[in-house]
N, C-alpha and C positions, 0 to 999 in steps of 0.2 A: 895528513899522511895518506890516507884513502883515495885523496886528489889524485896524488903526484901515482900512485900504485895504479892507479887506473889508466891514468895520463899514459903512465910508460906499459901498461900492459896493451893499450888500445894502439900505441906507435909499434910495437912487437908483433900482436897481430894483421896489424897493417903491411907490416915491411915480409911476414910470412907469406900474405897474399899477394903483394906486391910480384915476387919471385914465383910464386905458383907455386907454392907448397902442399904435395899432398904426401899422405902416409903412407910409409914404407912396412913393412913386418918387421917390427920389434923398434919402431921408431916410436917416442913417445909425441903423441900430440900436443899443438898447441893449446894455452889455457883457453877456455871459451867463460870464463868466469864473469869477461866483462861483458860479455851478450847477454840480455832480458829476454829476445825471442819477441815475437809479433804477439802472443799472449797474452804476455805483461802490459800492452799499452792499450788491447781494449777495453779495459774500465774507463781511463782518464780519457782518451779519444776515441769515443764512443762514435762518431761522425767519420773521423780521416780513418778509423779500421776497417768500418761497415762498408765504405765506398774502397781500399786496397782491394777487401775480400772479395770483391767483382772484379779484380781486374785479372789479364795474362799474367800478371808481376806473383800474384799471390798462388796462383797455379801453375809456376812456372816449371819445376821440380816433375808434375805429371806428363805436362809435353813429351819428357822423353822415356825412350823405350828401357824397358830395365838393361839392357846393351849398352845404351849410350850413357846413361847413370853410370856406368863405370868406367866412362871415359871421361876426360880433361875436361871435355864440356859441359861437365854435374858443375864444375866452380861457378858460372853463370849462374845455376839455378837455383843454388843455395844461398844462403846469407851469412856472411862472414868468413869460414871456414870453406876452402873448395873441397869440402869431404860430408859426406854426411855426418850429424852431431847425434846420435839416435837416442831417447832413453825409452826400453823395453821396446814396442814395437813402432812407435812415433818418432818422424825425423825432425826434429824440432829445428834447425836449419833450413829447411823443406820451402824453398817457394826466395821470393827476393821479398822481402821484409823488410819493415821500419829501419832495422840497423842499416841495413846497405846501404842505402842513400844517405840516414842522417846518423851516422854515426854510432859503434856501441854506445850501450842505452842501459848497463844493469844499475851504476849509480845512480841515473837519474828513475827506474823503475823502484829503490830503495828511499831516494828521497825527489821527489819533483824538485824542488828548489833548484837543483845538482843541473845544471846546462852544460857543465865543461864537455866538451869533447863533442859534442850535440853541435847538428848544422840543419838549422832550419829550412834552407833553401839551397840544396846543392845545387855543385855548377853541373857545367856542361861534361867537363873532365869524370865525373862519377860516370855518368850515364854509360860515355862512351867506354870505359874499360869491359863492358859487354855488349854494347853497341858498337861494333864496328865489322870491318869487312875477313876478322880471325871467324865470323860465325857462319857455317854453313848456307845460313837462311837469311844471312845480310841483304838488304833490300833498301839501304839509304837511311840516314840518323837525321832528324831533325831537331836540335835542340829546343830552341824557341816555340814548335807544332809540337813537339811529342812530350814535355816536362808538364805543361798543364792536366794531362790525359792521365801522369799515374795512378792517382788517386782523387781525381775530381770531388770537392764537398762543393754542394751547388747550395748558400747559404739566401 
């Protein structure tokens, strides 16, 4: 049952983001229950975290100006949620994270076995919902050159 709760909370959050959902005053947010956060997966991927944490993807969030953070274009920078997710003074959606590309990840940060909803090798289509020419700094997408670069582990 946890599957299928997850399954439909991660298609809910999807179709949120999908439409560009962000919070109104007195609007209640979406669940973020099925997000782990980039946290949760440095223990087991101790390699694919270390090489994120170097990259523009993991800093993405500081790029911009506290101004532009509260504009439309915070959803880029954040993971899952185009709002910040805060708990006390850390934006734990902060930066493009594990989840955005492959998927919420709190079942599978609860139990590894757990792959549903988990995509190991996103397409081209992920990339571009923030890669494209809606971004002021748009400068051309390369799927095929720029998917090896996010997190390079040179094994």
């Amino acid at each position: 049952m946890r599957t299928i709760t997850t399954l439909f909370m991660s298609a809910v959050v999807s179709g949120l983001l999908a439409v560009g959902w962000h919070a109104t005053p007195g609007a209640q947010a979406p669940d973020t229950s099925t997000f782990a956060w980039a946290d949760a997966c440095k223990d087991c991927h101790k390699d694919i975290y270390a090489a994120w944490s170097q990259t523009k993807h993991a800093r993405a969030l500081n790029r911009l100006s506290s101004s532009e953070q509260k504009q439309e274009c915070v959803g880029c920078h954040l993971t899952g949620l185009k709002q910040p997710v805060e708990s006390g003074s850390k934006v734990l959606n902060a930066g493009v994270q594990c989840e955005s590309c492959h998927g919420a990840g709190a079942a599978h940060a609860g139990d590894p076995t757990v792959k549903t909803g988990l995509v190991k090798e996103p397409g081209e289509q992920v990339c571009l919902e923030c890669h494209n020419d809606r971004s002021p700094h748009f400068r051309g997408f390369v799927y095929a050159g720029m998917s090896r670069l996010s997190h390079r582990v040179v094994k």
